[in-house]
PyMOL commands that place a pseudoatom at each C-alpha (Angstrom):
pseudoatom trace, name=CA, resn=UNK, resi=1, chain=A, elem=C, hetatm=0, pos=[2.103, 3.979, 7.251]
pseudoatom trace, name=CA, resn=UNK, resi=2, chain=A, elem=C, hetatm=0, pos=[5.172, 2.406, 6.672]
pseudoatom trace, name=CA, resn=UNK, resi=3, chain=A, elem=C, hetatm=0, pos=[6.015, 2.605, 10.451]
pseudoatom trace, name=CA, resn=UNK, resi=4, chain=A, elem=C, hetatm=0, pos=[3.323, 0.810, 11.390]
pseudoatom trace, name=CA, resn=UNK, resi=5, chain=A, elem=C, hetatm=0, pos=[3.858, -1.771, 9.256]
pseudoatom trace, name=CA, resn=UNK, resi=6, chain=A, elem=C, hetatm=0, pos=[7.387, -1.741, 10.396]
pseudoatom trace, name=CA, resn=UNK, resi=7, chain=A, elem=C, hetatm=0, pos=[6.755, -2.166, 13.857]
pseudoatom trace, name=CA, resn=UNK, resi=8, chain=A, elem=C, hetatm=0, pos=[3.271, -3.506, 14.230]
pseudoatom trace, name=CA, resn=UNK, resi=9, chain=A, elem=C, hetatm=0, pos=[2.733, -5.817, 11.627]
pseudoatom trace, name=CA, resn=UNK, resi=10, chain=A, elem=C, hetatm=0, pos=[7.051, -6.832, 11.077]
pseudoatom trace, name=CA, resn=UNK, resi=11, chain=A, elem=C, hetatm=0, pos=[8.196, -6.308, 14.240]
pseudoatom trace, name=CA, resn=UNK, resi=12, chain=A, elem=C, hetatm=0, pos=[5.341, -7.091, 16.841]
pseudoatom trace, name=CA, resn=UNK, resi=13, chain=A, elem=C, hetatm=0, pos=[3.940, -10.259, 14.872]
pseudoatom trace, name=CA, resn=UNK, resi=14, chain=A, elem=C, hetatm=0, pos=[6.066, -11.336, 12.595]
pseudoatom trace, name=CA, resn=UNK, resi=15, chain=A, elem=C, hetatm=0, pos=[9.402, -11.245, 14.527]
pseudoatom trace, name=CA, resn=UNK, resi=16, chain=A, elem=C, hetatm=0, pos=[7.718, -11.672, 17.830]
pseudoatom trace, name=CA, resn=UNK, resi=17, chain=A, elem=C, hetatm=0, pos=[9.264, -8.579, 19.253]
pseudoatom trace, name=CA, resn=UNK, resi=18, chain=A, elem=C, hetatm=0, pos=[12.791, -9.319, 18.207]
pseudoatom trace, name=CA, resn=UNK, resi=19, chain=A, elem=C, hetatm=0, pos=[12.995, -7.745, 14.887]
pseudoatom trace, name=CA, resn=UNK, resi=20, chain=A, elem=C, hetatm=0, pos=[16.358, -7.279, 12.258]
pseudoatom trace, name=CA, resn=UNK, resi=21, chain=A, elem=C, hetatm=0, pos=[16.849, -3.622, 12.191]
pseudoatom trace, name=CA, resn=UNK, resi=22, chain=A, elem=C, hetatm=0, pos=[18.211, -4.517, 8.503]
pseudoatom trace, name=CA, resn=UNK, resi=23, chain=A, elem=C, hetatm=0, pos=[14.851, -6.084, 7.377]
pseudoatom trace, name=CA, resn=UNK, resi=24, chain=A, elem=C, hetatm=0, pos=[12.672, -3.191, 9.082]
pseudoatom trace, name=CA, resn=UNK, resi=25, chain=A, elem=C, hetatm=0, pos=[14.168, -0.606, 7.059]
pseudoatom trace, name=CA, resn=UNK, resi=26, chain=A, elem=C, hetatm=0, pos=[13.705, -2.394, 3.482]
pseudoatom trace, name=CA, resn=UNK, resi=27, chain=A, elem=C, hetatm=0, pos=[10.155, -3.256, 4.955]
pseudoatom trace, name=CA, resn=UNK, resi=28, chain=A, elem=C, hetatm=0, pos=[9.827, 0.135, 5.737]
pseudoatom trace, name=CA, resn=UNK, resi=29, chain=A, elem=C, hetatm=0, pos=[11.252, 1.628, 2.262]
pseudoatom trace, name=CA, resn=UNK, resi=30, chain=A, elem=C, hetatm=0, pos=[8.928, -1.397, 0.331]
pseudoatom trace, name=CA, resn=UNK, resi=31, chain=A, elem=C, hetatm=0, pos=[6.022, -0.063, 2.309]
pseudoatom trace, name=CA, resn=UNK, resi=32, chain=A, elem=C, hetatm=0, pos=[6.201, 3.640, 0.995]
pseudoatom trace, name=CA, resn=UNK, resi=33, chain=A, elem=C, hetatm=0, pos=[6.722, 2.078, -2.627]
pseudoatom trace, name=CA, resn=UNK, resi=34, chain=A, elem=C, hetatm=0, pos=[4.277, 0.192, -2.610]
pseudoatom trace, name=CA, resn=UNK, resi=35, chain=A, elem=C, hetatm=0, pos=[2.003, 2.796, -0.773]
pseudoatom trace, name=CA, resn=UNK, resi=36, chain=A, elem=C, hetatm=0, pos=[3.517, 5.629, -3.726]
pseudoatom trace, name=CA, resn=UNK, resi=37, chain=A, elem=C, hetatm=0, pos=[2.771, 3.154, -6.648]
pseudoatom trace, name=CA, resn=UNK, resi=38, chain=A, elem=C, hetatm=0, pos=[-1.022, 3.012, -5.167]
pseudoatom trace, name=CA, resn=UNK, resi=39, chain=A, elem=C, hetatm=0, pos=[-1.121, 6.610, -5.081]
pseudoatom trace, name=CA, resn=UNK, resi=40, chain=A, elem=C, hetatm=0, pos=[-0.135, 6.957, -8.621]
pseudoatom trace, name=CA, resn=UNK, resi=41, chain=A, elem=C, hetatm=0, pos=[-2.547, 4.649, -9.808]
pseudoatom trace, name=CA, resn=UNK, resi=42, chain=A, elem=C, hetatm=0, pos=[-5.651, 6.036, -7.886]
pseudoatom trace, name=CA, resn=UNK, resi=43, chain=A, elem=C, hetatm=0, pos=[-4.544, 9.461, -9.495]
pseudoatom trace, name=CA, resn=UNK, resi=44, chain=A, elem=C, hetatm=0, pos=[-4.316, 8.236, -12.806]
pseudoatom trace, name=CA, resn=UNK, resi=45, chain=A, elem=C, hetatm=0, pos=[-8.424, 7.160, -12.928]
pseudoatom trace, name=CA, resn=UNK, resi=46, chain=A, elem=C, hetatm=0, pos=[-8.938, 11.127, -12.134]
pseudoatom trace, name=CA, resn=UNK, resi=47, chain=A, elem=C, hetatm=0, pos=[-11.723, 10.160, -9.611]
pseudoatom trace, name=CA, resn=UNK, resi=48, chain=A, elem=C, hetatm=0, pos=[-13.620, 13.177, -8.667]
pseudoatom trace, name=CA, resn=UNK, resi=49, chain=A, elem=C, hetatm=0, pos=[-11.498, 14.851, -5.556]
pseudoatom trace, name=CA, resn=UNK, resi=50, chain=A, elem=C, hetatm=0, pos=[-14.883, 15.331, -3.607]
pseudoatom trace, name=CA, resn=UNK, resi=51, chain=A, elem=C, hetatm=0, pos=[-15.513, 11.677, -4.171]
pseudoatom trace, name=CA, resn=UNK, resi=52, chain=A, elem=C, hetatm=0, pos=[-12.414, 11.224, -2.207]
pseudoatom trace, name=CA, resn=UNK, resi=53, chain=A, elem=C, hetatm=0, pos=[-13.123, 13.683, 0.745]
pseudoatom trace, name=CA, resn=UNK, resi=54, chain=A, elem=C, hetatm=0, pos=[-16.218, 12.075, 1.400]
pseudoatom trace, name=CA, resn=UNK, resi=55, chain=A, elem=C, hetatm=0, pos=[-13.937, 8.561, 1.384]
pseudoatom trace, name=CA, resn=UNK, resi=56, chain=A, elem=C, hetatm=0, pos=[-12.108, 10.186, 3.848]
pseudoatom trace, name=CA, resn=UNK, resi=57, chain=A, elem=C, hetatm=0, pos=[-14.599, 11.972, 6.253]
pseudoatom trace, name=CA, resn=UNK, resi=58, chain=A, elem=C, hetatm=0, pos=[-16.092, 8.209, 5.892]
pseudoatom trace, name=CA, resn=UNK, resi=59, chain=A, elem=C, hetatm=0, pos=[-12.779, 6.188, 7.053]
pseudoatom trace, name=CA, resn=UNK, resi=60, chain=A, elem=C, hetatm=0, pos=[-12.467, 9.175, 9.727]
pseudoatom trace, name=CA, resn=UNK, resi=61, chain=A, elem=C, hetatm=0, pos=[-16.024, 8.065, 10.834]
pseudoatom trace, name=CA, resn=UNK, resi=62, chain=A, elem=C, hetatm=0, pos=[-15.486, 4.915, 11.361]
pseudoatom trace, name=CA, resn=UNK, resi=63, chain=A, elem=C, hetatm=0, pos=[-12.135, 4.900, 13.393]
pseudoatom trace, name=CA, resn=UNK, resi=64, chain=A, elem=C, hetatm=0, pos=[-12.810, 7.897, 15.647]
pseudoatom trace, name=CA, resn=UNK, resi=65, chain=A, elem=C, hetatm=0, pos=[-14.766, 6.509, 18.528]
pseudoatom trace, name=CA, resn=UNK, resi=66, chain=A, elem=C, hetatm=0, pos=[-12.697, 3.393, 18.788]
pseudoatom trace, name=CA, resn=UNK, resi=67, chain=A, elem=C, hetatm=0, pos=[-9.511, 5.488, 18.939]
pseudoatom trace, name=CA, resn=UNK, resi=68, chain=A, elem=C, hetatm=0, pos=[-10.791, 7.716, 21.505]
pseudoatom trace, name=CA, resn=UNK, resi=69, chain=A, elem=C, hetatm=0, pos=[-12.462, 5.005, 23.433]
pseudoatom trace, name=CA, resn=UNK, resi=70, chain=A, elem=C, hetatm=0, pos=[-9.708, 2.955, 23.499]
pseudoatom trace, name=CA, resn=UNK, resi=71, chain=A, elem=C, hetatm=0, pos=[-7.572, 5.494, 25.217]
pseudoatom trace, name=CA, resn=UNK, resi=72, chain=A, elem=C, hetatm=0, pos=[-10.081, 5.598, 28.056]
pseudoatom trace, name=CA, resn=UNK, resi=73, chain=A, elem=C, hetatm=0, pos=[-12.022, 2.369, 28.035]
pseudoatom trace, name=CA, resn=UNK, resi=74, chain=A, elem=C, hetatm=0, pos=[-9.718, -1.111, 28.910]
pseudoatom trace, name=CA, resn=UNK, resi=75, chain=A, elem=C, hetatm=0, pos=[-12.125, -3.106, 27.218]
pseudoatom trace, name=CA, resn=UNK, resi=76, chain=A, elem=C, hetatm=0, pos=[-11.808, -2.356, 23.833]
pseudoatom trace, name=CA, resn=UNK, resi=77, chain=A, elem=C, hetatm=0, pos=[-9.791, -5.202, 21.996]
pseudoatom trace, name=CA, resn=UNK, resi=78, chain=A, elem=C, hetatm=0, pos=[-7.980, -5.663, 18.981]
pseudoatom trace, name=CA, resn=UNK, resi=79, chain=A, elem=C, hetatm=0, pos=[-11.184, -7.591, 17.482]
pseudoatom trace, name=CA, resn=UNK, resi=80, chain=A, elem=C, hetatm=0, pos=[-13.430, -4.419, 18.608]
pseudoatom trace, name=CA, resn=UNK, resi=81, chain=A, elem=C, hetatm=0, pos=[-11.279, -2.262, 17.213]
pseudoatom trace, name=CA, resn=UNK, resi=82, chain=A, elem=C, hetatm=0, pos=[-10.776, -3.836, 13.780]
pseudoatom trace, name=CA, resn=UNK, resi=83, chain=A, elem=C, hetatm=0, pos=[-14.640, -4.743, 13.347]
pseudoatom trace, name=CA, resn=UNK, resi=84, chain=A, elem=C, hetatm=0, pos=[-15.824, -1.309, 14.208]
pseudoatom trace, name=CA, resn=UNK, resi=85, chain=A, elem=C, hetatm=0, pos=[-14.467, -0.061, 11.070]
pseudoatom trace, name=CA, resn=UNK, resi=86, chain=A, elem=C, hetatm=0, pos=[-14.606, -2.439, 9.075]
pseudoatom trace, name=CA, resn=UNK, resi=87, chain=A, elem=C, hetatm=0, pos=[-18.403, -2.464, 10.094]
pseudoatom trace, name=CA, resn=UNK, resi=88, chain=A, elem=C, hetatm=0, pos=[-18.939, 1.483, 9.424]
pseudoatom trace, name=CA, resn=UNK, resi=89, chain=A, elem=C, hetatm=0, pos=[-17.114, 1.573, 6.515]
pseudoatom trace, name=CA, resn=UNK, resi=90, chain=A, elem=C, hetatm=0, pos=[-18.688, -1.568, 4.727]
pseudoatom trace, name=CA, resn=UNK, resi=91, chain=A, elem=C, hetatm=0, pos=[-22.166, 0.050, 5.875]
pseudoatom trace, name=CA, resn=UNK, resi=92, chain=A, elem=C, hetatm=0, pos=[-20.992, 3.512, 4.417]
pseudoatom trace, name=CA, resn=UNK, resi=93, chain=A, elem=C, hetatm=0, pos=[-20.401, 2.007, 0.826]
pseudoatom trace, name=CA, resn=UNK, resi=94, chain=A, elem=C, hetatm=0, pos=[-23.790, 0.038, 1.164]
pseudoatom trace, name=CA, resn=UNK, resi=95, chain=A, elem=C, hetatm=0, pos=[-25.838, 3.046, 1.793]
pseudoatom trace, name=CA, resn=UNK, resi=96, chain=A, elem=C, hetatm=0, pos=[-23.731, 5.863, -0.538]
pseudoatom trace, name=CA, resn=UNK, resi=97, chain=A, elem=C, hetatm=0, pos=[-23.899, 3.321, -3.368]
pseudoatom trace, name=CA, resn=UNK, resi=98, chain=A, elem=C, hetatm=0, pos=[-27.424, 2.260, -2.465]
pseudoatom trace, name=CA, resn=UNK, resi=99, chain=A, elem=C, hetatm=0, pos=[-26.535, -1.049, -2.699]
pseudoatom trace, name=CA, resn=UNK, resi=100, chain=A, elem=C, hetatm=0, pos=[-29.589, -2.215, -0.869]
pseudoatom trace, name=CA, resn=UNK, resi=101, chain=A, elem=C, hetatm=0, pos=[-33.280, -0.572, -2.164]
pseudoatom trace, name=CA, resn=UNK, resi=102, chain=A, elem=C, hetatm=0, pos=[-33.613, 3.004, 0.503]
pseudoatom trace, name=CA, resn=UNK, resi=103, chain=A, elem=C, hetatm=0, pos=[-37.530, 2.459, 1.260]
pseudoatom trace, name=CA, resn=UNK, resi=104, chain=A, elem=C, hetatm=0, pos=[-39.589, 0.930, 3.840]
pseudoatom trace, name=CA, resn=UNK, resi=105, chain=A, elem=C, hetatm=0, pos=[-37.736, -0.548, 6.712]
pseudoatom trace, name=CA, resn=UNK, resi=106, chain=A, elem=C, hetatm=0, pos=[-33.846, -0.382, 5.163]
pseudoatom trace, name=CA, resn=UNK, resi=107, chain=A, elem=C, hetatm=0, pos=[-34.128, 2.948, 5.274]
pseudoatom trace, name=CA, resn=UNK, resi=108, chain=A, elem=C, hetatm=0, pos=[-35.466, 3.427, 8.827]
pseudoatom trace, name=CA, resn=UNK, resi=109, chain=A, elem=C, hetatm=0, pos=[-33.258, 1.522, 9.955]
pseudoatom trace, name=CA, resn=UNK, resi=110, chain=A, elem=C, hetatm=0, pos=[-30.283, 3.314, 8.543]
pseudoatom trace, name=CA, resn=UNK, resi=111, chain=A, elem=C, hetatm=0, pos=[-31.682, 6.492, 9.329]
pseudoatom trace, name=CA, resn=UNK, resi=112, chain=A, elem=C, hetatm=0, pos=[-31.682, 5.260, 13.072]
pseudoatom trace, name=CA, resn=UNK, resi=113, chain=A, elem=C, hetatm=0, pos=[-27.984, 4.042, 12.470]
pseudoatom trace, name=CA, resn=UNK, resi=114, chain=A, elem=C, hetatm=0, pos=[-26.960, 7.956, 11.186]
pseudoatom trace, name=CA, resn=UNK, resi=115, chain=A, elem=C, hetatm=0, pos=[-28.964, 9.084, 14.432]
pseudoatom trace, name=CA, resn=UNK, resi=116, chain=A, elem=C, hetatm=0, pos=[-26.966, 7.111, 16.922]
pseudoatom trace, name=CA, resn=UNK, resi=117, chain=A, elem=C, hetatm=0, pos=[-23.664, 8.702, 14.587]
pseudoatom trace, name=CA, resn=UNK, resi=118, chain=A, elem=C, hetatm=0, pos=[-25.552, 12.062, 15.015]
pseudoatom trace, name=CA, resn=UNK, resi=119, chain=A, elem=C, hetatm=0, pos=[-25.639, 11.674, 18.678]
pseudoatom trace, name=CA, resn=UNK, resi=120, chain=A, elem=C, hetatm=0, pos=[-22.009, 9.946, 18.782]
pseudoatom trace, name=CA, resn=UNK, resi=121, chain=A, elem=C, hetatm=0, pos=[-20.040, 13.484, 17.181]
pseudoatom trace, name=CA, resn=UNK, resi=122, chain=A, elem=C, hetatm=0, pos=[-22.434, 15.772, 19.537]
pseudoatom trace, name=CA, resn=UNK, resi=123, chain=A, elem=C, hetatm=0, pos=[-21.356, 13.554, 22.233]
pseudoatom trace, name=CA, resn=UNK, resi=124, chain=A, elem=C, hetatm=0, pos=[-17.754, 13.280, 21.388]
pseudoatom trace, name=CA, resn=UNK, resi=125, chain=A, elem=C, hetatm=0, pos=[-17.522, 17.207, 21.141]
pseudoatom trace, name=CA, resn=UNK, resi=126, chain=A, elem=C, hetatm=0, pos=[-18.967, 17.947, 24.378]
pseudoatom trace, name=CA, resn=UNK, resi=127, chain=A, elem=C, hetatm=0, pos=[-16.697, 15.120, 26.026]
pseudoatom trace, name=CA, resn=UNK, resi=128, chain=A, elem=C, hetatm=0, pos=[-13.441, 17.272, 24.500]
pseudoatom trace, name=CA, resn=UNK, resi=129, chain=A, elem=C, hetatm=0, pos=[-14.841, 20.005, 26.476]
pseudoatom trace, name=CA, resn=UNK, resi=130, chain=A, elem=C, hetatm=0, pos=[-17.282, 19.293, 29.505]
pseudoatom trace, name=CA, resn=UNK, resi=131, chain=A, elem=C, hetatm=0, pos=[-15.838, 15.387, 30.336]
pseudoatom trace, name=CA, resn=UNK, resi=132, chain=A, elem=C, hetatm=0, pos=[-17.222, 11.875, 29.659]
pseudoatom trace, name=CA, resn=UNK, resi=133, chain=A, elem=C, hetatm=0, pos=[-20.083, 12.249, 31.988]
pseudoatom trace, name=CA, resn=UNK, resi=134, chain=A, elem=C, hetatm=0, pos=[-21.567, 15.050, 30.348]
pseudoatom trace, name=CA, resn=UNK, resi=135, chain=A, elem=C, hetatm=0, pos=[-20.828, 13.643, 26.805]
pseudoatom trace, name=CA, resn=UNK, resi=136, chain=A, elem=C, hetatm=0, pos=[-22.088, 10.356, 27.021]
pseudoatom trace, name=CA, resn=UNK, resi=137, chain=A, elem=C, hetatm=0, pos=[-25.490, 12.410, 28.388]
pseudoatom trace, name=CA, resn=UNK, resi=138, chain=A, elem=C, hetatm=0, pos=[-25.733, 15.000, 25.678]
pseudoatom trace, name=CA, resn=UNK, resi=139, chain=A, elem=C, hetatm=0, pos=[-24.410, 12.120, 23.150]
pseudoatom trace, name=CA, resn=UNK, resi=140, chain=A, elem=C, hetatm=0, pos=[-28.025, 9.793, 24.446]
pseudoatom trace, name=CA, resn=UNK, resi=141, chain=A, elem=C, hetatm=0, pos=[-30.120, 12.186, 24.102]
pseudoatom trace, name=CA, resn=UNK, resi=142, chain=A, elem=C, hetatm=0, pos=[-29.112, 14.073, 21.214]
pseudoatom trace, name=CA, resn=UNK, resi=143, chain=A, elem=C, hetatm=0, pos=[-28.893, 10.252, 18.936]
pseudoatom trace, name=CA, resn=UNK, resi=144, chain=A, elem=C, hetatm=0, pos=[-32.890, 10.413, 20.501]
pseudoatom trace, name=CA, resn=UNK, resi=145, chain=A, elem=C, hetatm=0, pos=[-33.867, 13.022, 19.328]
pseudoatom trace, name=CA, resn=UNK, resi=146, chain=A, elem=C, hetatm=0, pos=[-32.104, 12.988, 15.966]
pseudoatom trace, name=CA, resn=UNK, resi=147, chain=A, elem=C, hetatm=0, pos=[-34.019, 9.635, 15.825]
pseudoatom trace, name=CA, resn=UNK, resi=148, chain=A, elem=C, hetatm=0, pos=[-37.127, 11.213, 15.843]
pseudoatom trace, name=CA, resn=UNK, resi=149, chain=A, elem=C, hetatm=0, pos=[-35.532, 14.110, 12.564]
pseudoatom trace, name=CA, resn=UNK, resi=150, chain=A, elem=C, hetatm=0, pos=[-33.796, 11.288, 10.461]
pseudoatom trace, name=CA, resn=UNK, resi=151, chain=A, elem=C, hetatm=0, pos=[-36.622, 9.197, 9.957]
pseudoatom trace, name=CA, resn=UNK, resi=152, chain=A, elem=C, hetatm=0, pos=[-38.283, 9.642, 6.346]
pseudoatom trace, name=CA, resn=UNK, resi=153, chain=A, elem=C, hetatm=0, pos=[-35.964, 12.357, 5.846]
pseudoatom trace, name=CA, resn=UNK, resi=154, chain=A, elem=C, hetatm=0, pos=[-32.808, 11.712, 5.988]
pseudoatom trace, name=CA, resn=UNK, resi=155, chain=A, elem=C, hetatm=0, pos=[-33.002, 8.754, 3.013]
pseudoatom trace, name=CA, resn=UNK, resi=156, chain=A, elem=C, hetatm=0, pos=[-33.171, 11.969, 0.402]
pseudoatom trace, name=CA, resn=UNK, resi=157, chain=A, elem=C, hetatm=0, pos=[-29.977, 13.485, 1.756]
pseudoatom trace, name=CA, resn=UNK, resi=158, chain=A, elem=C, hetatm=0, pos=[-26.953, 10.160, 0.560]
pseudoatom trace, name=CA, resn=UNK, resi=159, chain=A, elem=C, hetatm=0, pos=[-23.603, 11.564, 1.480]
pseudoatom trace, name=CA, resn=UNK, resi=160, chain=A, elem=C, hetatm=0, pos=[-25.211, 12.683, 4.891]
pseudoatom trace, name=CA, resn=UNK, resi=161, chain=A, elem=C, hetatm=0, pos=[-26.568, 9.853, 5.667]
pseudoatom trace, name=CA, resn=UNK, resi=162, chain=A, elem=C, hetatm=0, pos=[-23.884, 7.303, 4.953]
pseudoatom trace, name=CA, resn=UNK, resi=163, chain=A, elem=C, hetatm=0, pos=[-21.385, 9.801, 6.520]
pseudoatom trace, name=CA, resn=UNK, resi=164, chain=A, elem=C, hetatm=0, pos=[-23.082, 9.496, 9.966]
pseudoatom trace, name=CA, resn=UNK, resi=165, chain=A, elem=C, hetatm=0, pos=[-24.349, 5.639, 9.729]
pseudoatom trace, name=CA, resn=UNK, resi=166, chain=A, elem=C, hetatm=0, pos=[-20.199, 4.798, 9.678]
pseudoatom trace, name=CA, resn=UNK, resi=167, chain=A, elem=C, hetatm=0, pos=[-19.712, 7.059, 13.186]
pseudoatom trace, name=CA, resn=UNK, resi=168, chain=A, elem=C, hetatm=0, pos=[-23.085, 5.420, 14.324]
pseudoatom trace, name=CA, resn=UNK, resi=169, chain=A, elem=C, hetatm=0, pos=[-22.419, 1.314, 13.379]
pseudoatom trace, name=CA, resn=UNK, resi=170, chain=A, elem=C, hetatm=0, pos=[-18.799, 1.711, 14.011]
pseudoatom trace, name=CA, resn=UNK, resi=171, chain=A, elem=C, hetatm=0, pos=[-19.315, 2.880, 17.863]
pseudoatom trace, name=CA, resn=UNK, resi=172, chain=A, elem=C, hetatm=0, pos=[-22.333, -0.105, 18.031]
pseudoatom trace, name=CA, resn=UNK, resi=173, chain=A, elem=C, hetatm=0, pos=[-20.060, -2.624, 16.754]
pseudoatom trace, name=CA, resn=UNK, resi=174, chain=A, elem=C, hetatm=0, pos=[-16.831, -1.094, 19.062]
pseudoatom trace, name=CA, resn=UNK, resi=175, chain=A, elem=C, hetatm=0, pos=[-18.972, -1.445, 22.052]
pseudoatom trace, name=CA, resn=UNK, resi=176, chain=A, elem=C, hetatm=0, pos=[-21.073, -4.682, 21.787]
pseudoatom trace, name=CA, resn=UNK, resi=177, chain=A, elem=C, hetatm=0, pos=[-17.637, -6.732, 20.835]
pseudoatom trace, name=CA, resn=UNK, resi=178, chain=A, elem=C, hetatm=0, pos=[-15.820, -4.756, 23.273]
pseudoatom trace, name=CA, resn=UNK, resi=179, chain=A, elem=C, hetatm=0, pos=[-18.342, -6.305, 25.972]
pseudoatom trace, name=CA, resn=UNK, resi=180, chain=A, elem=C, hetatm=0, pos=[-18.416, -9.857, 24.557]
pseudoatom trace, name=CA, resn=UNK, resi=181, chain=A, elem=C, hetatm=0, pos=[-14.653, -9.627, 25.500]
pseudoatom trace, name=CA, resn=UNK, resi=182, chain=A, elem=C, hetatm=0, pos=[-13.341, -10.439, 29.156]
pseudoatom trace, name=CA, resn=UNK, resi=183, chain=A, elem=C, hetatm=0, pos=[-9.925, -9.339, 28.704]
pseudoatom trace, name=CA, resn=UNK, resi=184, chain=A, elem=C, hetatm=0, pos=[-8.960, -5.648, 29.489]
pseudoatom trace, name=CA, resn=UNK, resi=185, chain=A, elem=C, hetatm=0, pos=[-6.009, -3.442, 28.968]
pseudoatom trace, name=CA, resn=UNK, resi=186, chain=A, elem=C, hetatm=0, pos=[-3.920, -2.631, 31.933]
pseudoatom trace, name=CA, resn=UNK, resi=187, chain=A, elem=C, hetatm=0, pos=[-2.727, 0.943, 31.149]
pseudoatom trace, name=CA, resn=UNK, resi=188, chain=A, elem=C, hetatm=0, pos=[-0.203, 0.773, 33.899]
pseudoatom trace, name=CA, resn=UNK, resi=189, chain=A, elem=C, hetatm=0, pos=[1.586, -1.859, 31.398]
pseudoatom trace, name=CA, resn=UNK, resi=190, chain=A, elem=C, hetatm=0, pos=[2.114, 0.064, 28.532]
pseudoatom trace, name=CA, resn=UNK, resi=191, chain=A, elem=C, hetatm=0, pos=[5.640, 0.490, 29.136]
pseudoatom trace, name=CA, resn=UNK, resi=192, chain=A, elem=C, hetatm=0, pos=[6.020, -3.139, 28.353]
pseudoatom trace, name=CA, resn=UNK, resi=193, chain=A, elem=C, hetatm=0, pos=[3.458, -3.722, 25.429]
pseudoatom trace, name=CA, resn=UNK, resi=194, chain=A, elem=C, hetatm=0, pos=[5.187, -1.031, 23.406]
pseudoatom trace, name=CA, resn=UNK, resi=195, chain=A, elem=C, hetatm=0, pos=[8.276, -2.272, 22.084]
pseudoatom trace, name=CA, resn=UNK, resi=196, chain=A, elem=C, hetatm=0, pos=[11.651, 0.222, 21.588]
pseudoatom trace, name=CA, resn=UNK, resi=197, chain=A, elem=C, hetatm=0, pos=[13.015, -0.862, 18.349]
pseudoatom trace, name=CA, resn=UNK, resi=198, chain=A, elem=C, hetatm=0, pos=[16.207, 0.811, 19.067]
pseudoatom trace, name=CA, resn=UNK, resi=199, chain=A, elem=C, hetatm=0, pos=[17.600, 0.621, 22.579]
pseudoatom trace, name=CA, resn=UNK, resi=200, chain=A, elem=C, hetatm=0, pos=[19.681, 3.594, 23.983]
pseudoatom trace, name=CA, resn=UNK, resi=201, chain=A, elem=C, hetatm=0, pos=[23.843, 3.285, 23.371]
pseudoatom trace, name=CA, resn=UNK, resi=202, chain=A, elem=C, hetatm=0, pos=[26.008, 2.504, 26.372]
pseudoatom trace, name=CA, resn=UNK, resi=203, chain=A, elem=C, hetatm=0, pos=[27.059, 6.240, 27.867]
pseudoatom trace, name=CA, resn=UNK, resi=204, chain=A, elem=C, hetatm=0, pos=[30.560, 6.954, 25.653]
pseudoatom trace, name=CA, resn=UNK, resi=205, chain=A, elem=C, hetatm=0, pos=[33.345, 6.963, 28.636]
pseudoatom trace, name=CA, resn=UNK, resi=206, chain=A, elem=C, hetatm=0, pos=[34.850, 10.430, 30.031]
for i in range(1, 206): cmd.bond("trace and resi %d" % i, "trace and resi %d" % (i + 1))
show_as sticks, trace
zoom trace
């Protein structure tokens, strides 16, 4: 964590790519302070430890497919990125809370969300082992047929449901901003985007 605030957040935004080694490092050391003093404050309301797995298989939810598609796809932005989760995590909270009433058409429609999320980890599994081709087939029709499971059952089953609506509206959201976008990435460039921090030492003479 307190890399990437380091270099992403100090030293790409802030400092515009020329960043003082001397402030990185007490960035760096206030980050994991301030990240520690969090910690120890979560800990100390002695929330319920599968509470927090089920926090965490949600964040993991909603950042895997724009991680992995952004590694293959030169469309996905920054915006994309950032929305997708946001998205499937504030859409996780709404339906594990119940925030909104799960009858009628809410809860179709977030059983169809947890379908296309059902359909997005089948897909994402085969991909790791028969290609993108393959995946993105067995991904379509798998979040079909799930469709045709979830609905009017899946609203009994909370945890489930939310877990699978943040891979679902997280890869909806990734995609549809992603294609909004013009710009794209140019992978052969990513020697230049990513910025070394700490250039090699002249060669000591013989």
């Amino acid at each position: 964590m307190s890399a990437i605030v380091m270099a992403d957040v100090y030293g790409k935004n802030i400092a515009k790519n020329k960043p003082d080694p001397t402030k990185m490092l007490f960035i760096g050391r206030l980050t994991m302070v301030v990240a520690t003093l969090i910690g120890v404050i979560l800990a100390s309301f002695s929330m319920d430890i599968l509470i927090m797995l089920v926090f965490v298989g949600a964040l993991w939810g909603a950042i895997v497919f724009p991680v992995i598609a952004s590694c293959f796809w030169n469309r996905v932005t920054n915006a994309a990125f950032t929305s997708a989760v946001v998205a499937g995590l504030l859409m996780f909270c709404i339906a594990r809370f119940e925030l909104l009433p799960m009858v009628s058409a809410v809860a179709v429609l977030f059983e169809l969300l947890a379908a296309v999320g059902g359909g997005v980890v089948l897909g994402l599994m085969t991909f790791g082992f028969c290609g993108r081709r393959v995946g993105l087939i067995v991904g379509a029709i798998s979040a079909i047929g799930l469709a045709f499971l979830c609905v009017g059952f899946l609203r009994d089953y909370t945890v489930l449901l939310a877990s699978l609506m943040a891979y679902g509206v997280s890869t909806i959201v990734c995609i549809a901003v992603s294609l909004m976008s013009s710009s794209e990435f140019d992978f052969s460039q990513i020697d230049q985007n990513v910025i070394n921090y700490d250039p090699a030492k002249p060669a000591a003479e013989a």
